[in-house]
PAKE-115404 format. One record per atom (N, C-alpha, C): x negated, y negated, z negated; residue in three letters. Coordinates in steps of 0.001 Angstrom, whole numbers, plus 500000, padded with zeros to 6 digits. Last residue first. Layout:
REM residues N
XYZALA/...
END
This chain:
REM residues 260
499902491814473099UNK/498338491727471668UNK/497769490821472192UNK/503216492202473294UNK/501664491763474005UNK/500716491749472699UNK/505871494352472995UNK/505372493047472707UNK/503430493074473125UNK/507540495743474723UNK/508303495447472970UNK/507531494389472984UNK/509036496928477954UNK/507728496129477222UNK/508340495480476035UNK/509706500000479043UNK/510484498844478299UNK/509399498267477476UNK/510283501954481776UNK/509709501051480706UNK/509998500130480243UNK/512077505245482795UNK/511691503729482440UNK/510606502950481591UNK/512884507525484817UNK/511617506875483770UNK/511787505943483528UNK/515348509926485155UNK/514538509058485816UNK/513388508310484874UNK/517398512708486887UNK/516354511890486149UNK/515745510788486291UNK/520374512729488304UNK/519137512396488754UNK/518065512167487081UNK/522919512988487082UNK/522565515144487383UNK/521166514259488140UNK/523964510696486728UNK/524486510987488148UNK/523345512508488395UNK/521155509804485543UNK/522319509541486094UNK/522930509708487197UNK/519468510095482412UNK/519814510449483456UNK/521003510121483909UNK/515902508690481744UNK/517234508193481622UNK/517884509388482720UNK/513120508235478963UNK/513938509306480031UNK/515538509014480489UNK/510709505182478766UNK/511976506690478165UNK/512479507434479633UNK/508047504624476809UNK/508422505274478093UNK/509476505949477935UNK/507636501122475362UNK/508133502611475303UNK/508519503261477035UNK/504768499306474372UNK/506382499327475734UNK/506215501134475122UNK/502300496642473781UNK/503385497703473076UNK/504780498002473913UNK/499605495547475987UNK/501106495458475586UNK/501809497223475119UNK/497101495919477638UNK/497538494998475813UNK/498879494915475959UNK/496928497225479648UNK/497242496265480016UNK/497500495008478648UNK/495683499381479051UNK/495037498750479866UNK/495196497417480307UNK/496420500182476035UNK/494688500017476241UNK/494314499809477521UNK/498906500020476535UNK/498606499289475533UNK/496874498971476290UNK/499015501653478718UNK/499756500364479194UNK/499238499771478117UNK/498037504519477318UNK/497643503699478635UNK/497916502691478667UNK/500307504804475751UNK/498968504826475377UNK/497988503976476154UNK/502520505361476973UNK/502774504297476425UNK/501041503793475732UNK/501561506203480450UNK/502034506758479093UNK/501896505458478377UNK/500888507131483434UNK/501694505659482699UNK/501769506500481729UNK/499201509509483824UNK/498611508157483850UNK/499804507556483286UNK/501148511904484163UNK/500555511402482822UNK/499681510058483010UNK/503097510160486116UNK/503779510815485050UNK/502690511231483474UNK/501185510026488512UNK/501812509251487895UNK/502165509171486251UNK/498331512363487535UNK/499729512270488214UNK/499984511086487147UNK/495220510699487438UNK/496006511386487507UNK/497624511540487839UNK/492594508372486139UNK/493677508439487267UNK/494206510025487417UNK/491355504930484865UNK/492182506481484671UNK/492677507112485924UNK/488738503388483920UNK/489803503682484725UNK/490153505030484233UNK/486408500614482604UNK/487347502016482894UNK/488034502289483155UNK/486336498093482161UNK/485284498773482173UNK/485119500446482314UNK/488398496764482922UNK/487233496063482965UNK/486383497249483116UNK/490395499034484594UNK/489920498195483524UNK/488640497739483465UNK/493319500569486599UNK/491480499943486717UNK/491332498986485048UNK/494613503881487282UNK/494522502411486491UNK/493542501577486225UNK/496310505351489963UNK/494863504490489593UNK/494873503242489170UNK/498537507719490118UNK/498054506463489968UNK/496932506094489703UNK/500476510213492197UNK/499416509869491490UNK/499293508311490844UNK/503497509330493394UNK/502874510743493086UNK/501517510999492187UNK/505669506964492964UNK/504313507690493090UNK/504201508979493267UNK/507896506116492223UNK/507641506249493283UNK/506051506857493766UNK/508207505530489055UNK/509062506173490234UNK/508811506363491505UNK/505621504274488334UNK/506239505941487764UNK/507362506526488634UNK/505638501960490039UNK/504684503549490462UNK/504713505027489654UNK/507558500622488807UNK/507625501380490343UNK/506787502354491021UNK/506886500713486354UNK/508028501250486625UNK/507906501601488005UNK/504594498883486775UNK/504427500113486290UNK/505333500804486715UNK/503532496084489308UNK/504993497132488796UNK/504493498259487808UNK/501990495456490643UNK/501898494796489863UNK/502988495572488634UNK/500417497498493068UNK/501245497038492568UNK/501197496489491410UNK/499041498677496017UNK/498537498124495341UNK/500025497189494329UNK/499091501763497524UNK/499811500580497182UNK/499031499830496131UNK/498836504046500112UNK/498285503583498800UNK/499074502244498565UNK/499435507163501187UNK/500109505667500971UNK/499456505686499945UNK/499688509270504384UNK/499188509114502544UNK/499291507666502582UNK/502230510844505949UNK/500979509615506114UNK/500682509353504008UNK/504560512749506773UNK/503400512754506403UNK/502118511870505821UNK/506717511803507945UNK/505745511190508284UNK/504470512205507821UNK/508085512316505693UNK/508720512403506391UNK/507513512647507701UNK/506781510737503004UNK/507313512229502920UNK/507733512811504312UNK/506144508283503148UNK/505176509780503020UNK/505513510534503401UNK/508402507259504380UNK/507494507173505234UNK/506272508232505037UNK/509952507662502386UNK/510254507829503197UNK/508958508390504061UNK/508712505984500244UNK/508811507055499986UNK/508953507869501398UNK/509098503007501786UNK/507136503516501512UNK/507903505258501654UNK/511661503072501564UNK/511114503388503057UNK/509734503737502902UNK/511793502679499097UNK/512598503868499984UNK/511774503994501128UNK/510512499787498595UNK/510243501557498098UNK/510691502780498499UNK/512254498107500271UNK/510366498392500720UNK/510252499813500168UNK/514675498713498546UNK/514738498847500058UNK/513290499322500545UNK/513611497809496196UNK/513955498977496274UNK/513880499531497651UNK/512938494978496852UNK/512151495747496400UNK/512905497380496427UNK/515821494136497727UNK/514706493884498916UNK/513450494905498340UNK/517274494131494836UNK/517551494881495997UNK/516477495290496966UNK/515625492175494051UNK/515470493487493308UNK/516152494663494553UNK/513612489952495861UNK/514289490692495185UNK/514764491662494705UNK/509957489481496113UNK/511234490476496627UNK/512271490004495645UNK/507595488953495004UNK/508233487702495538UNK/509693488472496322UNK/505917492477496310UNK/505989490726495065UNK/507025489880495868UNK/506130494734497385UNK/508056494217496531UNK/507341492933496245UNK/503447495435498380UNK/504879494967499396UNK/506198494354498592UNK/500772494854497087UNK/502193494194496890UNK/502977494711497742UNK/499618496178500178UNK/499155494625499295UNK/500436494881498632UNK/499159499004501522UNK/499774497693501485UNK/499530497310499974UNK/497916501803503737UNK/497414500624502842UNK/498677499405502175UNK/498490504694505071UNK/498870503089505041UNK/498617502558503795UNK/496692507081507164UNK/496729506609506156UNK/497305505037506258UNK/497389507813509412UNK/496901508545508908UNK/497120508146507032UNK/499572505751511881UNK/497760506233511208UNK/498548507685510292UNK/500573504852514728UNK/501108506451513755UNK/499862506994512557UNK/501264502354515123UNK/500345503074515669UNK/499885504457514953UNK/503799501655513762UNK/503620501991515203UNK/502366502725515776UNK/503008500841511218UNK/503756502397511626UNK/503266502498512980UNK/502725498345510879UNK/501476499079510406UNK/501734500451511168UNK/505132497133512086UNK/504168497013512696UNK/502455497931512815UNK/506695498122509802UNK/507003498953510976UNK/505663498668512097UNK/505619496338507946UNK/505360497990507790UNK/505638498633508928UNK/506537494134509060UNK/505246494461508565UNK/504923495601508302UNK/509262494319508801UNK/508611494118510129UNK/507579494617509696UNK/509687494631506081UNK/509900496011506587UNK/509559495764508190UNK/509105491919505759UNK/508284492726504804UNK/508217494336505533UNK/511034490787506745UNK/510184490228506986UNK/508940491271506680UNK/513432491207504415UNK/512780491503506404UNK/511828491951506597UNK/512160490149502390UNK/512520491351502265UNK/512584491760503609UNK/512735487264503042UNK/510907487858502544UNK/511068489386502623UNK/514557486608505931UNK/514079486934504680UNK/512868487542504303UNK/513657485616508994UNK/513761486573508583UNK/513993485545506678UNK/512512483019510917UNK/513833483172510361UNK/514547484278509301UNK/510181483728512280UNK/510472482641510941UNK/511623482538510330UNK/510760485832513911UNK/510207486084512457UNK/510124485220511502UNK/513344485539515619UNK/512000484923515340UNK/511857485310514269UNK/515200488462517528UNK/515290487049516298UNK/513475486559515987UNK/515185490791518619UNK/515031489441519312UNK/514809487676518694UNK/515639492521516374UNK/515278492531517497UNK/513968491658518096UNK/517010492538514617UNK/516816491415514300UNK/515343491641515690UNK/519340495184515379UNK/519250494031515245UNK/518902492605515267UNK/516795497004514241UNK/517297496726515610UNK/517976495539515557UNK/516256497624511761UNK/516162496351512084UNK/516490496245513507UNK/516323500317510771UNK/517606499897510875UNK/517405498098510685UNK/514492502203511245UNK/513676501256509906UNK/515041500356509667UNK/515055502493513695UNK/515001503810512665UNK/514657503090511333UNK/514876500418515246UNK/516207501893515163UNK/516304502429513427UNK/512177500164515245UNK/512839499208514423UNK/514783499629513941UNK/511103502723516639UNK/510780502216515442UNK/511892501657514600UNK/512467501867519160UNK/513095503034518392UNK/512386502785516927UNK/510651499484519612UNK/512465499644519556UNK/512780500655518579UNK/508322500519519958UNK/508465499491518886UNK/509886499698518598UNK/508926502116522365UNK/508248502429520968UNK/508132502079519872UNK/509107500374523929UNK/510175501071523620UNK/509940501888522153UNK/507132498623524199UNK/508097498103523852UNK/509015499109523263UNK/505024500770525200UNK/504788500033523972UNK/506055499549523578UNK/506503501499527969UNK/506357502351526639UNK/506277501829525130UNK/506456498672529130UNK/508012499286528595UNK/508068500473527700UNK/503766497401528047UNK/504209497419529011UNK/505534498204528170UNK/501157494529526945UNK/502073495812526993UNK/503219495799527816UNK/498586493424529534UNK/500171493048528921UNK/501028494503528411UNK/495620493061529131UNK/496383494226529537UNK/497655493981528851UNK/493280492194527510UNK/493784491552529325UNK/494830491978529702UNK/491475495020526701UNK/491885493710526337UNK/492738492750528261UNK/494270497805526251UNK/492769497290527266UNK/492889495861527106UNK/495419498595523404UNK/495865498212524858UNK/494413497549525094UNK/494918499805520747UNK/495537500559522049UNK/495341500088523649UNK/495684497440519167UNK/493822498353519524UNK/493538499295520685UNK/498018496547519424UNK/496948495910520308UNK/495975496853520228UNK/500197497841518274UNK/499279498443519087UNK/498018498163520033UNK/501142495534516342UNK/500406496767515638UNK/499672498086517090UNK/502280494258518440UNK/501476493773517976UNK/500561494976517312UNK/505308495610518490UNK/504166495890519619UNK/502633495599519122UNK/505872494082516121UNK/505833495128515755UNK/504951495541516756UNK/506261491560517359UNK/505965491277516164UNK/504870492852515988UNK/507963491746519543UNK/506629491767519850UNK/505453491835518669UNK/510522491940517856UNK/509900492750518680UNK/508504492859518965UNK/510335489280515780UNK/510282490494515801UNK/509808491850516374UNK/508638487171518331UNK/509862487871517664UNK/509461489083516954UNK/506544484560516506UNK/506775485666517834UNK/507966486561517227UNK/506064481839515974UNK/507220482241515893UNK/507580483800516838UNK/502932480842513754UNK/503917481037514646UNK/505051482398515219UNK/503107481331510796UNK/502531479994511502UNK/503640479755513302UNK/505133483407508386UNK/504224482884509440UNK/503949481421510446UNK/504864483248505032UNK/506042482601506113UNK/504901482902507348UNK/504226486549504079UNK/504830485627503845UNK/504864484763505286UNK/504442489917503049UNK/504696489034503444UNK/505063487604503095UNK/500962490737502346UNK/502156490926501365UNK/502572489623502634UNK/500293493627504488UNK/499805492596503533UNK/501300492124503129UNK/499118496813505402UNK/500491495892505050UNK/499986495136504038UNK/497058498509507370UNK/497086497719506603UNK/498227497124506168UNK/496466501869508646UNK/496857500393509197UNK/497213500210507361UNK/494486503797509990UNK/494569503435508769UNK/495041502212509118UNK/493522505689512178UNK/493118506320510602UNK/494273505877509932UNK/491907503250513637UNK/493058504317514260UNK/493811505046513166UNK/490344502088512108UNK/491575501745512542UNK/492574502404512985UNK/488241503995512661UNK/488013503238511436UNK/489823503184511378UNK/487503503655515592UNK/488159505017515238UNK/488378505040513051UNK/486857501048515882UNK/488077501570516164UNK/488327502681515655UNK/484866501203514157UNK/485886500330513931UNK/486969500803514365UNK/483301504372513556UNK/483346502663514135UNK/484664502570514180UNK/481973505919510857UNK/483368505847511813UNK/482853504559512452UNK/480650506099509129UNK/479597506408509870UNK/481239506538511016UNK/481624505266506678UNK/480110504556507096UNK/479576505265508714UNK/483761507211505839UNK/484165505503507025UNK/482775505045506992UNK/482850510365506478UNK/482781509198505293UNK/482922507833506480UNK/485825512500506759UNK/484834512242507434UNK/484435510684506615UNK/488158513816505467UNK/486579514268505418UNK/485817513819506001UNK/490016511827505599UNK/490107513063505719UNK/489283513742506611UNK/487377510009504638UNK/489313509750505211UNK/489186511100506010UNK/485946508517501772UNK/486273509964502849UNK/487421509762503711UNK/483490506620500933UNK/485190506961500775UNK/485149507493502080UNK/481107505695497890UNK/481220506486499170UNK/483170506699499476UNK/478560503921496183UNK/479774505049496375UNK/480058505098497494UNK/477954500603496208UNK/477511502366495595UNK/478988503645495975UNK/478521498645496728UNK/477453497972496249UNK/477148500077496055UNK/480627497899499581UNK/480473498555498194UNK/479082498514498128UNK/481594494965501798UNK/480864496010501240UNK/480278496644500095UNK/484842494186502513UNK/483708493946501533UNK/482630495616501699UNK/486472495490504607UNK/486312494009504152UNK/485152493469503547UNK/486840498134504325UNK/485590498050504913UNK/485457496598504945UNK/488770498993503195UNK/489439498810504415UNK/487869498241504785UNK/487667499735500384UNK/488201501182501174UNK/488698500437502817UNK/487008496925499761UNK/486487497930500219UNK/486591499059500686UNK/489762496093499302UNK/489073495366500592UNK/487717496368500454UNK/490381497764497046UNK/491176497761498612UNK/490872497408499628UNK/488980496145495314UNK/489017497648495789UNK/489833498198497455UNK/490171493852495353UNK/488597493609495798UNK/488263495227495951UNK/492502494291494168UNK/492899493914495582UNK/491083494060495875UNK/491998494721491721UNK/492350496018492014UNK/492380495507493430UNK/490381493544489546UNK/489588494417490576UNK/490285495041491430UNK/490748492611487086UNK/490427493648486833UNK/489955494711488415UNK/492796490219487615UNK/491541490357487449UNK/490026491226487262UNK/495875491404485881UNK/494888490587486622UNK/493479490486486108UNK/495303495034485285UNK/495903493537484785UNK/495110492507485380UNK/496727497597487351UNK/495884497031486104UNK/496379495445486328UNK/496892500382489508UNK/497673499400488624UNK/496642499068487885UNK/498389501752492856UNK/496664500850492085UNK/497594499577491152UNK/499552504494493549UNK/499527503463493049UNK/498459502911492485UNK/499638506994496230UNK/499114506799494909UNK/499131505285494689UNK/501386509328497893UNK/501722507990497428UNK/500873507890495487UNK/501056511676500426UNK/501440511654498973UNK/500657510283498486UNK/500685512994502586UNK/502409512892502301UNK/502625512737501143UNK/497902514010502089UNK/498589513647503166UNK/499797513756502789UNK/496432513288498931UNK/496581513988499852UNK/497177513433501138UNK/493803511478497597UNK/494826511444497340UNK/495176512068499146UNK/491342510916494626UNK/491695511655495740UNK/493016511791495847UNK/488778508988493021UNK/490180509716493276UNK/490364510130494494UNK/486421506913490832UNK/486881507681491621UNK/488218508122491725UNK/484338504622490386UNK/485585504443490747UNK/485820505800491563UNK/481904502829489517UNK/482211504453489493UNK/483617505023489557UNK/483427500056488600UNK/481770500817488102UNK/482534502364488420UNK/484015496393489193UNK/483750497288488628UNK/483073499032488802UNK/482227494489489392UNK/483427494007489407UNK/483904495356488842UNK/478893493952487939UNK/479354494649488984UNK/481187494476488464UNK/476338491665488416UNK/477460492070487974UNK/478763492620488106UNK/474791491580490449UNK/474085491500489238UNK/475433492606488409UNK/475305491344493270UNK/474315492424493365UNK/474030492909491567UNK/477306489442493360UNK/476339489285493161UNK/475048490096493442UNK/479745490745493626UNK/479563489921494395UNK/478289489276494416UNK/480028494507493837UNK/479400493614492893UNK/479263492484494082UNK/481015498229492789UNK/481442496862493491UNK/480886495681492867UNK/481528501118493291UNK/481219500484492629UNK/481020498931493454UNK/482963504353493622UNK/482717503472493827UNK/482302501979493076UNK/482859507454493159UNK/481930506555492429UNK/481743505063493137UNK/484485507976496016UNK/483336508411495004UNK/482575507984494338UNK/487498508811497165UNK/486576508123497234UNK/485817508749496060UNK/489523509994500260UNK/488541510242498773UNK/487873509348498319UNK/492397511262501816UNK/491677509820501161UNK/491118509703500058UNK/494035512548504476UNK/493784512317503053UNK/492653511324502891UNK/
END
């Protein structure tokens, strides 16, 4: 699990990005980071991953505070998914994913047929076997995206972090990333944070949310954080929350009427 406490954040020391930031979020359970550009939500993330240093507050990873973890045992905890895009160079797939165990391996030290196999069954199970052997420059953004998570997987944290994973997706490719985030809590166990641009996708796929504003935040179950109340006073826009069912499933929607 994953606490934090009054966090607070400032590039200056003067003016703080934003102010007393708290929440808590369990093991096998998916909290969303929503607000409107600018408002702080990726410069939060680089502090819970220890990128930036917090100007106040404090974050727990299941109970122990990351100021007093070293790096590695920091890492071990907690792998990262950034938002994919094209890479520089061309390593396959396979090794793509091994990659997520470098902290593992003695520097100098060529992985060997466990690491590989480990990655394999991974990519089995994430149903990229397949693209195996293929170069990662060749993938789709939607691939490309579930390499990146399988890479974060391999080293079995505790907690997974990701940037965006659906931006620049298609609608299909975005659903696909969301099954497998869901998946991956629930199955796995592993607490998931996300950082999203989506409302709709963190009323459906969440379990909690954290809404940031210039100067205030909200945070509780998904279901009462998005309310049509909220989205006006965080994001300035008039949208209705409705109830749809299909197929004996419930479900949520939003529907944006108009901006202030």
């Amino acid at each position: 699990m994953i606490k934090a406490q009054n966090l607070t954040f400032s590039y200056d020391g003067k003016k703080d990005i934003f102010q007393n930031i708290s929440f808590h979020v369990q093991k096998g359970e998916i909290m969303a980071v929503l607000g409107a550009n600018g408002v702080g939500k990726t410069t939060m993330m680089r502090c819970i991953m220890r990128f930036l240093p917090l100007k106040g507050g404090e974050v727990y990873v299941n109970g122990s505070n990351v100021k007093k973890l070293s790096d590695s045992e920091f890492w071990e905890r907690i792998s990262y998914v950034p938002q994919a895009k094209s890479l520089v160079f061309g390593y396959s797939v396979l090794n793509m994913v091994v990659m997520g165990r470098s902290q593992f391996v003695k520097f100098g030290y060529t992985p060997g047929k466990t690491e590989y196999d480990r990655a394999y069954a991974l990519l089995e199970e994430m149903g990229l076997a397949e693209f195996a052997h293929r170069s990662c420059n060749s993938l789709s953004g939607g691939q490309l995206q579930m390499v990146l998570i399988a890479r974060a997987l391999i080293k079995e944290p505790d907690i997974l972090i990701m940037d965006e994973p659906e931006s620049n997706l298609d609608m299909r490719n975005q659903l696909k990333v969301l099954e497998i985030m869901k998946k991956i809590s629930k199955e796995r166990d592993v607490t998931v944070i996300i950082n999203t641009h989506y409302p709709e996708h963190a009323l459906r796929y969440s379990d909690k949310t954290l809404i940031l504003g210039k100067k205030s935040f909200v945070f509780d179950e998904s279901k009462k954080a998005i309310t049509k109340e909220n989205i006006y006073k965080y994001f300035k826009v008039e949208a209705s929350v409705y109830d749809v069912e299909i197929n004996n499933e419930k479900y949520q929607g939003i529907l944006p009427i108009s901006y202030v």
